[in-house]
mmCIF file of the N, C-alpha and C atoms, coordinates in Angstrom:
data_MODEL
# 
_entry.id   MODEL 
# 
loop_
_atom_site.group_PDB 
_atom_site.id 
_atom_site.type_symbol 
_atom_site.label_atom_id 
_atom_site.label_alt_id 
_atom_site.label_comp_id 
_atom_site.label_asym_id 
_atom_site.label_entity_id 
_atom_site.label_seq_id 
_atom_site.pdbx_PDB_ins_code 
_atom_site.Cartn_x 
_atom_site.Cartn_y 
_atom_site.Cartn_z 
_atom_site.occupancy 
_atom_site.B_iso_or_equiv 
_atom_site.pdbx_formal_charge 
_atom_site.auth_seq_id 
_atom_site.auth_comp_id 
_atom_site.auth_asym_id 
_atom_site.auth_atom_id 
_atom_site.pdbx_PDB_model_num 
ATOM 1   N N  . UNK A 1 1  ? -64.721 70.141 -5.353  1.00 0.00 ? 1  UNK A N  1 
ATOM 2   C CA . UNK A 1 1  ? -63.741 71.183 -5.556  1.00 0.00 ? 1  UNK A CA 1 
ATOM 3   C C  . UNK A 1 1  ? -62.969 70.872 -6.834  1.00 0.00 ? 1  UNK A C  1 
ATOM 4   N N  . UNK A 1 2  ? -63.032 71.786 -7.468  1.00 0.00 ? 2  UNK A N  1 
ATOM 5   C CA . UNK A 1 2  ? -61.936 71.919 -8.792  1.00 0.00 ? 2  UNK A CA 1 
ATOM 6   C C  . UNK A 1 2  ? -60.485 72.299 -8.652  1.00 0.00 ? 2  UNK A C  1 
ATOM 7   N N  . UNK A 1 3  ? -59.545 71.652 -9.718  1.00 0.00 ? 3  UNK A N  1 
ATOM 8   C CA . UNK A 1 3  ? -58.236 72.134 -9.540  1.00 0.00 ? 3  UNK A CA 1 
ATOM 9   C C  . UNK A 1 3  ? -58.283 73.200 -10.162 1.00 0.00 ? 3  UNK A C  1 
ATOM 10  N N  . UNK A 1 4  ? -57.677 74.458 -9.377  1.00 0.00 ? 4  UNK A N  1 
ATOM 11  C CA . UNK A 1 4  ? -57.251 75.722 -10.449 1.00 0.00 ? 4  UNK A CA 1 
ATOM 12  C C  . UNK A 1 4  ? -56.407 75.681 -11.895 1.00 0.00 ? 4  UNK A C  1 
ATOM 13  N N  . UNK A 1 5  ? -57.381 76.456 -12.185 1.00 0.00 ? 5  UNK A N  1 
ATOM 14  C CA . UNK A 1 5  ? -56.349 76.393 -13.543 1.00 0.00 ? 5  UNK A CA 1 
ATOM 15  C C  . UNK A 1 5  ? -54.584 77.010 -13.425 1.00 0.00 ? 5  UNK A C  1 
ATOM 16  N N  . UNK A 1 6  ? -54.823 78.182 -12.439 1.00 0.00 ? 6  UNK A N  1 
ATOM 17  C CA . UNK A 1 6  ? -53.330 78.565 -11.948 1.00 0.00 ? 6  UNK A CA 1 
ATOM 18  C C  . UNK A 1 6  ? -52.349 77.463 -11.853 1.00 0.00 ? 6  UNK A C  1 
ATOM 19  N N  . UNK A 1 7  ? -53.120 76.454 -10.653 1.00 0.00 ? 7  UNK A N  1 
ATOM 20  C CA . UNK A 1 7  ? -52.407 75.384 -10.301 1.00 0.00 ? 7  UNK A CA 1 
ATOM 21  C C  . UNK A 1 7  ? -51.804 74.239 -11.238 1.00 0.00 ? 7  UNK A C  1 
ATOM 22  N N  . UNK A 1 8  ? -53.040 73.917 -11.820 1.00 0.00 ? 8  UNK A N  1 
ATOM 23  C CA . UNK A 1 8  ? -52.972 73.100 -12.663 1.00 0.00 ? 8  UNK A CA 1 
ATOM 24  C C  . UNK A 1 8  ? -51.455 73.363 -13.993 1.00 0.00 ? 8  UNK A C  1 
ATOM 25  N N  . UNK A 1 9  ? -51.864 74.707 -14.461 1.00 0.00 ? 9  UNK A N  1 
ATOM 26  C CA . UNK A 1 9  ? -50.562 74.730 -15.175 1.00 0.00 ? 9  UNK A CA 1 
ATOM 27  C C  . UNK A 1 9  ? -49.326 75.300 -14.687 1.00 0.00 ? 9  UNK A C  1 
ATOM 28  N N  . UNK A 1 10 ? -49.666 75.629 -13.537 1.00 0.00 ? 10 UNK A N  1 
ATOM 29  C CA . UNK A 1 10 ? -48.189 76.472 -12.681 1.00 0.00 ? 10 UNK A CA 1 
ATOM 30  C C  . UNK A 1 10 ? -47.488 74.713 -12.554 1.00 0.00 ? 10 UNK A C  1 
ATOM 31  N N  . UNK A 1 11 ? -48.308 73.823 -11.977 1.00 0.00 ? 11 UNK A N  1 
ATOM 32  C CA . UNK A 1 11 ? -47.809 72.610 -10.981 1.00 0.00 ? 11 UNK A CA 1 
ATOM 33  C C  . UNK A 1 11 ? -47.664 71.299 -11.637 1.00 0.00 ? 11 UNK A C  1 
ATOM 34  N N  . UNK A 1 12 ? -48.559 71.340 -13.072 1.00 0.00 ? 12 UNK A N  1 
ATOM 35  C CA . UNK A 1 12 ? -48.093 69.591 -13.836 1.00 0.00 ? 12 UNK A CA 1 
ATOM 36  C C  . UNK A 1 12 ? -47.445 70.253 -15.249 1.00 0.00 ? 12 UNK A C  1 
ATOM 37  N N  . UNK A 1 13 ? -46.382 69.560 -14.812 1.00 0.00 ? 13 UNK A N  1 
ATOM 38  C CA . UNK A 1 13 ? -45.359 69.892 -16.112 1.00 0.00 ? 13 UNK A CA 1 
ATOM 39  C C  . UNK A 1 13 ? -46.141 70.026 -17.303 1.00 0.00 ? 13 UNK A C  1 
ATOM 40  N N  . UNK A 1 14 ? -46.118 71.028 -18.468 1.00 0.00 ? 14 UNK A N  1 
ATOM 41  C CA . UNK A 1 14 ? -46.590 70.938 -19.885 1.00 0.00 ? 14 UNK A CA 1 
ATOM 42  C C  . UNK A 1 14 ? -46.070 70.248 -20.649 1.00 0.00 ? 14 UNK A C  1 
ATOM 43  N N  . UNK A 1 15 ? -46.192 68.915 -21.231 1.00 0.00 ? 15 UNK A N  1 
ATOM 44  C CA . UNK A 1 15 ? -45.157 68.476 -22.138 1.00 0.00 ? 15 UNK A CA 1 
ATOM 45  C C  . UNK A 1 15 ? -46.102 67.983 -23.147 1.00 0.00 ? 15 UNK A C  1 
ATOM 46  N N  . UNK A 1 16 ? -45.583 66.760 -24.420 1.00 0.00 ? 16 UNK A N  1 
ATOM 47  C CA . UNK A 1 16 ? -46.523 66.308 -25.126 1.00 0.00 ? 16 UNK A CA 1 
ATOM 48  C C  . UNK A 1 16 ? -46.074 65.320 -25.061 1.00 0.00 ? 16 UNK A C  1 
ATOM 49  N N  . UNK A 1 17 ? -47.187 64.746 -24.987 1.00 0.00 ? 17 UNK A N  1 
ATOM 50  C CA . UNK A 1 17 ? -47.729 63.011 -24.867 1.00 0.00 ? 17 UNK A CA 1 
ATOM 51  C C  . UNK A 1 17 ? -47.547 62.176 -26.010 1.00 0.00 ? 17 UNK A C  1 
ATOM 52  N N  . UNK A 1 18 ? -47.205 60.848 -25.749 1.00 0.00 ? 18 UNK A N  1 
ATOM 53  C CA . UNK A 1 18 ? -47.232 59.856 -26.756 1.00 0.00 ? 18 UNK A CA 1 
ATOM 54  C C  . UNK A 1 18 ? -48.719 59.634 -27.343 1.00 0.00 ? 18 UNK A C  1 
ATOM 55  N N  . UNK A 1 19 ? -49.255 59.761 -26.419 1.00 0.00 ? 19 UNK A N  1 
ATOM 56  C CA . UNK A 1 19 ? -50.864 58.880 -27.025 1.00 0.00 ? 19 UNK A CA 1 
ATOM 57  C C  . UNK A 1 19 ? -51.704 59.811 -25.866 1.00 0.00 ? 19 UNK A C  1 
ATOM 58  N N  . UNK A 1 20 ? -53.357 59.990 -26.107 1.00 0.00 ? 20 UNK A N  1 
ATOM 59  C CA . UNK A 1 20 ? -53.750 61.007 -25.392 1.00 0.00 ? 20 UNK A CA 1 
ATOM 60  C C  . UNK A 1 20 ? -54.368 59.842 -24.127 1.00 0.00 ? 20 UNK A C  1 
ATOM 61  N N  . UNK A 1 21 ? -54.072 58.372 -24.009 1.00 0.00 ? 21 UNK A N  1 
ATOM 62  C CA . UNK A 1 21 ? -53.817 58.209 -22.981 1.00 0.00 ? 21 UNK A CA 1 
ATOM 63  C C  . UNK A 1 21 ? -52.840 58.110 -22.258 1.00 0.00 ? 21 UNK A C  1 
ATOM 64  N N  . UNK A 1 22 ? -51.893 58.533 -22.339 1.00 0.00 ? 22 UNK A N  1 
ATOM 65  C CA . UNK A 1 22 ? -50.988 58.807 -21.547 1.00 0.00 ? 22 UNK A CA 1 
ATOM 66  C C  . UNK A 1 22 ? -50.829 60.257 -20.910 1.00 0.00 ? 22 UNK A C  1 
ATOM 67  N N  . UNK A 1 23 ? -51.287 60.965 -21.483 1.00 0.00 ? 23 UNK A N  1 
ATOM 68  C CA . UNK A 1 23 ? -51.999 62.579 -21.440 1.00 0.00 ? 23 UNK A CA 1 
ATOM 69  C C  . UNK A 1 23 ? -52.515 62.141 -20.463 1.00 0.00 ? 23 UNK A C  1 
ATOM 70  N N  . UNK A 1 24 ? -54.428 61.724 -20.662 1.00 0.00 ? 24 UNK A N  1 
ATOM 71  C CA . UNK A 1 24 ? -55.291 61.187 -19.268 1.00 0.00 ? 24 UNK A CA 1 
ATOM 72  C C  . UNK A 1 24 ? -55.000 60.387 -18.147 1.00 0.00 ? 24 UNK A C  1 
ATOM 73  N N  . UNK A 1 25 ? -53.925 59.832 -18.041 1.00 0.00 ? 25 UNK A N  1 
ATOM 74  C CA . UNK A 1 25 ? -52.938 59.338 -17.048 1.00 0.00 ? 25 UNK A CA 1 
ATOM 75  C C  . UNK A 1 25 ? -52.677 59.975 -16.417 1.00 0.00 ? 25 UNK A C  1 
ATOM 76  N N  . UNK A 1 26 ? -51.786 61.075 -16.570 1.00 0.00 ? 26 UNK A N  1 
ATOM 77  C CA . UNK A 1 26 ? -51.165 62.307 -15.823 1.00 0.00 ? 26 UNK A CA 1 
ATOM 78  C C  . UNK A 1 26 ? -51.722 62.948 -15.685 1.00 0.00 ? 26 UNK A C  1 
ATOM 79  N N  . UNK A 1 27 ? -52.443 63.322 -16.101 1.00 0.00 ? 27 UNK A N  1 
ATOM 80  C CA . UNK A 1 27 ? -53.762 64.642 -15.537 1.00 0.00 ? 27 UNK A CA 1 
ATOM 81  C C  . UNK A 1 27 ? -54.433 63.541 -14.144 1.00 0.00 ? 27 UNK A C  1 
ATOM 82  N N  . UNK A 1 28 ? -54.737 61.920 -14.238 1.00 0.00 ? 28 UNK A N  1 
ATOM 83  C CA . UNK A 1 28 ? -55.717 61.932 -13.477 1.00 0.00 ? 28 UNK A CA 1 
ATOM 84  C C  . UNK A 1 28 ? -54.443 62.073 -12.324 1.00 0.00 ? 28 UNK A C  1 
ATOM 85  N N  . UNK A 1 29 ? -53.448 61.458 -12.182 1.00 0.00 ? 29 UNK A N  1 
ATOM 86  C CA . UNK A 1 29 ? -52.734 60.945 -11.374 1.00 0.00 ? 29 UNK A CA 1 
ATOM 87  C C  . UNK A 1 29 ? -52.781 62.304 -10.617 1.00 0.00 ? 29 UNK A C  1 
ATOM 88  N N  . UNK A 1 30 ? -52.298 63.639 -11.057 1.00 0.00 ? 30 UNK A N  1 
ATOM 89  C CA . UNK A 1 30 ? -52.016 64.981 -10.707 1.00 0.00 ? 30 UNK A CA 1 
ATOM 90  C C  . UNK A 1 30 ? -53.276 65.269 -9.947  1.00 0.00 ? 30 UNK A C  1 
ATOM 91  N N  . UNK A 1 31 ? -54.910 65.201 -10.425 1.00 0.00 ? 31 UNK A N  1 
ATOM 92  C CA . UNK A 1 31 ? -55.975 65.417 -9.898  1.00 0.00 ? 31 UNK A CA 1 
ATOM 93  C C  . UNK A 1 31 ? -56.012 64.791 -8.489  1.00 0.00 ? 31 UNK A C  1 
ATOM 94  N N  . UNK A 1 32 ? -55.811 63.492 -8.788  1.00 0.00 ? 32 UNK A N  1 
ATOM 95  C CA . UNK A 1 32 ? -55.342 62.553 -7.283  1.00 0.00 ? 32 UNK A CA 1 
ATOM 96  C C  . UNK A 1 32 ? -54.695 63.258 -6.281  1.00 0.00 ? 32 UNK A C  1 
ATOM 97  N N  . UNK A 1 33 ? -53.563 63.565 -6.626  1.00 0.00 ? 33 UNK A N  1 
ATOM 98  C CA . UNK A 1 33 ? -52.783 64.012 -5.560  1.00 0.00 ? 33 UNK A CA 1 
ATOM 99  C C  . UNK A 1 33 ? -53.526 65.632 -5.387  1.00 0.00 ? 33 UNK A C  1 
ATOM 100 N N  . UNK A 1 34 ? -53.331 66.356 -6.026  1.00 0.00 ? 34 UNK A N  1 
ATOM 101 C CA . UNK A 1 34 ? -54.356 67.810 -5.569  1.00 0.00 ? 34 UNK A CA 1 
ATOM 102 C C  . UNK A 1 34 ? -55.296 67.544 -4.705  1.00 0.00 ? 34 UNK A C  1 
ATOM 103 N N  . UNK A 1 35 ? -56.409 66.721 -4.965  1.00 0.00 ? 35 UNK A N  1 
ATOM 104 C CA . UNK A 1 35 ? -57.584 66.378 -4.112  1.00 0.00 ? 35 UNK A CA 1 
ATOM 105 C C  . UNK A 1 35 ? -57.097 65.368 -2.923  1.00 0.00 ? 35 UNK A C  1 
ATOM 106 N N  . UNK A 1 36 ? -56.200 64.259 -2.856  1.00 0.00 ? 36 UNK A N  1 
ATOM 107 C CA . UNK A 1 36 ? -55.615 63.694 -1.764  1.00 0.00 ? 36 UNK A CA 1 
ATOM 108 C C  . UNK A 1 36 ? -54.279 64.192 -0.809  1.00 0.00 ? 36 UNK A C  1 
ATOM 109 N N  . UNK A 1 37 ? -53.932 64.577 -1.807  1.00 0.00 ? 37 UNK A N  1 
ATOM 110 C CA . UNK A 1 37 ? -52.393 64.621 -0.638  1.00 0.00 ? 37 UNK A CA 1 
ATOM 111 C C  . UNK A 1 37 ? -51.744 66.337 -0.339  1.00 0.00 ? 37 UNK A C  1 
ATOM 112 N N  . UNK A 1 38 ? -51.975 67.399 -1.935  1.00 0.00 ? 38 UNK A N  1 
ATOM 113 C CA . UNK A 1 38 ? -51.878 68.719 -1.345  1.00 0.00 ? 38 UNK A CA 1 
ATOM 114 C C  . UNK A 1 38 ? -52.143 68.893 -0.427  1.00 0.00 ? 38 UNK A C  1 
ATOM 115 N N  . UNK A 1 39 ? -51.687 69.526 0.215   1.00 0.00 ? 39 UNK A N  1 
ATOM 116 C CA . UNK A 1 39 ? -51.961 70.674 1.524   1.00 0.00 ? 39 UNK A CA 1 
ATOM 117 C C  . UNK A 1 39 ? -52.328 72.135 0.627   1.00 0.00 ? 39 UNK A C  1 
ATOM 118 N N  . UNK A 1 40 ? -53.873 72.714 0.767   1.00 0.00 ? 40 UNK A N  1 
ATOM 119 C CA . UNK A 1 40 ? -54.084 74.170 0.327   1.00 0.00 ? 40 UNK A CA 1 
ATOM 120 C C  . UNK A 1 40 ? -53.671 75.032 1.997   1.00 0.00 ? 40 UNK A C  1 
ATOM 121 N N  . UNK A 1 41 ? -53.271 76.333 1.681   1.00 0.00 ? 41 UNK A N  1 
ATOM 122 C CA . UNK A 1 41 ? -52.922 76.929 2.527   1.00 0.00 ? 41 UNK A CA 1 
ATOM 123 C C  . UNK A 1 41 ? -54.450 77.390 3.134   1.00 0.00 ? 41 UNK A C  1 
ATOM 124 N N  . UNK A 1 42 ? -55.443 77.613 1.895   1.00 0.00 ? 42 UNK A N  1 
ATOM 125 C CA . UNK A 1 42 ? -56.403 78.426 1.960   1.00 0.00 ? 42 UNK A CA 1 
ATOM 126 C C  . UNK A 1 42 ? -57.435 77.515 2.655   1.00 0.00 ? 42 UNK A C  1 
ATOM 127 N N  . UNK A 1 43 ? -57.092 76.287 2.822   1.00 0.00 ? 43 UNK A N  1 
ATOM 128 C CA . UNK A 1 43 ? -57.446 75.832 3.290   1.00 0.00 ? 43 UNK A CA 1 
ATOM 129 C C  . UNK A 1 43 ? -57.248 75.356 4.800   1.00 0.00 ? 43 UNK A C  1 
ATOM 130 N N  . UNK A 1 44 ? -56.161 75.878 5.271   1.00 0.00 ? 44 UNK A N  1 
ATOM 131 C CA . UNK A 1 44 ? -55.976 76.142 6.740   1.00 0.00 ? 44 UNK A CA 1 
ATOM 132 C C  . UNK A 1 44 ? -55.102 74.759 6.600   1.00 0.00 ? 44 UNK A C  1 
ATOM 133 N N  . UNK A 1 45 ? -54.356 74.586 5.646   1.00 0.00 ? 45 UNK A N  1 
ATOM 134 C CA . UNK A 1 45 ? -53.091 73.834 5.400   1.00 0.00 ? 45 UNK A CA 1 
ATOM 135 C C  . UNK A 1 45 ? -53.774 71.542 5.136   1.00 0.00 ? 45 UNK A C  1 
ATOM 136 N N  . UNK A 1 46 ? -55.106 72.094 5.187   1.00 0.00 ? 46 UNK A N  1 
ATOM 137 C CA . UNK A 1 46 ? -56.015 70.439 4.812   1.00 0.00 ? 46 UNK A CA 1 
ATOM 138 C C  . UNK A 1 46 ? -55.715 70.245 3.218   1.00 0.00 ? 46 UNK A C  1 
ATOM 139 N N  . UNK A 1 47 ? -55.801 69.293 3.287   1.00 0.00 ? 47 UNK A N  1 
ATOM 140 C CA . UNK A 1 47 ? -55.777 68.771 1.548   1.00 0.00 ? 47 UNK A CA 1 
ATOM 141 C C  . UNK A 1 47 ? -57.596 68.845 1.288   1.00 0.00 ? 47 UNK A C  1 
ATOM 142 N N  . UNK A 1 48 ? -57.996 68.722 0.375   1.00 0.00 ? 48 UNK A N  1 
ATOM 143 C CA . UNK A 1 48 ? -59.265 69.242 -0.732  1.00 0.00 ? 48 UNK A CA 1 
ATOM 144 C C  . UNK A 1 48 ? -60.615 68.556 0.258   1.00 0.00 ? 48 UNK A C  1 
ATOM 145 N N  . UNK A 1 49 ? -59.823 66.852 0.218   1.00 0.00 ? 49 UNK A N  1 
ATOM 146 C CA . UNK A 1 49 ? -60.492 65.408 0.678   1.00 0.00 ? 49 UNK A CA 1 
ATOM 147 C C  . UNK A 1 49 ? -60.843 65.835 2.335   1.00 0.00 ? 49 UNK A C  1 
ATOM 148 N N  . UNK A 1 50 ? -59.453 66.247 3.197   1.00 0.00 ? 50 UNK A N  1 
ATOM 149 C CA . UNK A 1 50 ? -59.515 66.366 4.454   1.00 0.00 ? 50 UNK A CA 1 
ATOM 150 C C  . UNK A 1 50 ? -60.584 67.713 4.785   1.00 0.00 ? 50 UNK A C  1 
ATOM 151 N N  . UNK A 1 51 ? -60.178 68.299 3.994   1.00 0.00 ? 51 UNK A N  1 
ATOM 152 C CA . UNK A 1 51 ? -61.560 69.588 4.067   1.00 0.00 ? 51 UNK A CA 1 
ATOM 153 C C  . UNK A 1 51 ? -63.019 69.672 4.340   1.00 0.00 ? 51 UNK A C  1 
ATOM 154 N N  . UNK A 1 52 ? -62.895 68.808 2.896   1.00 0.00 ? 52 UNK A N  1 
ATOM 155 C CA . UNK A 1 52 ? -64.509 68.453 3.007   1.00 0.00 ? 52 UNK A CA 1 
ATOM 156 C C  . UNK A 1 52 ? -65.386 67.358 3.519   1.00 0.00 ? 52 UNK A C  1 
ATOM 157 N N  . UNK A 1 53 ? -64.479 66.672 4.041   1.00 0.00 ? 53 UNK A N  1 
ATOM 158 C CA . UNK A 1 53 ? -64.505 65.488 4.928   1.00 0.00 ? 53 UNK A CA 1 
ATOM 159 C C  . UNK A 1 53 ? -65.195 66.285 6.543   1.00 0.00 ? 53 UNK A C  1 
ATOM 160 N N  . UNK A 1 54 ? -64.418 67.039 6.806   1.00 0.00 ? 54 UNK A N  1 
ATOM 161 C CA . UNK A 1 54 ? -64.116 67.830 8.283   1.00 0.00 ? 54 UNK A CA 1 
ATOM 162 C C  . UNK A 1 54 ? -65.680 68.682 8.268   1.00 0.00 ? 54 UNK A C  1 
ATOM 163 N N  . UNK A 1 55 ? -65.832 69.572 6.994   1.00 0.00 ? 55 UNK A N  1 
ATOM 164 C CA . UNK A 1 55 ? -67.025 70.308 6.862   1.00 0.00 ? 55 UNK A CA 1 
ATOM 165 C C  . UNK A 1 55 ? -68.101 69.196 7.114   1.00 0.00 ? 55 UNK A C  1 
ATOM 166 N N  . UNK A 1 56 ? -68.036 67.978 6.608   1.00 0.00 ? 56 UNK A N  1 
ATOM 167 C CA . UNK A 1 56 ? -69.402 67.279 6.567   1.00 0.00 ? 56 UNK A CA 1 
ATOM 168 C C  . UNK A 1 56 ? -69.596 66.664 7.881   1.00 0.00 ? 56 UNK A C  1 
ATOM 169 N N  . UNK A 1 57 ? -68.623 66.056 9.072   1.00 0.00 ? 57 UNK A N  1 
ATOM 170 C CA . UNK A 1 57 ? -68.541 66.038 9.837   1.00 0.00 ? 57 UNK A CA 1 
ATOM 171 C C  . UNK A 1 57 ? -69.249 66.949 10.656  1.00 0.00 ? 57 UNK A C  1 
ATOM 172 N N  . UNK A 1 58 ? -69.121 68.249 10.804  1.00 0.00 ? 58 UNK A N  1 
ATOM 173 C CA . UNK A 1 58 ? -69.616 69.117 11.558  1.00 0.00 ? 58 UNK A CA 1 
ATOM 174 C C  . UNK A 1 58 ? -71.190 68.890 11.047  1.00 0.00 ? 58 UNK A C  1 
ATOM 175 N N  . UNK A 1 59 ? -71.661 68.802 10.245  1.00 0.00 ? 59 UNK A N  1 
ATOM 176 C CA . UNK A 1 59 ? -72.874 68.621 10.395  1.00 0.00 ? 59 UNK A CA 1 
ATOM 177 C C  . UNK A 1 59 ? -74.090 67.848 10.457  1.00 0.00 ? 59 UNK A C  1 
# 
């Protein structure tokens, strides 16, 4: 699963970076939490991980 782009710029602050690793820092850290710890609604309130965890389970 991908982060939306909605999300992505509605939800990690836009700012500018010292160095473009510090850029790739915050993007991954943000990806982390989207895929671990969000709750999607659309997702019946599971985070990305718990989702597709649950789908593979069932089968």
């Amino acid at each position: 699963m991908e982060v939306a782009d909605a999300s992505f710029k509605r939800e990690l602050e836009m700012t500018e970076y010292d160095t473009v690793a510090a850029a790739r820092t915050t993007v991954a850290e943000y990806v982390r939490y989207y895929r671990f710890e969000r709750k999607h609604s659309s997702l019946g309130h599971l985070t990305p991980y718990q989702f597709e965890t649950q789908d593979q389970a069932k089968l």
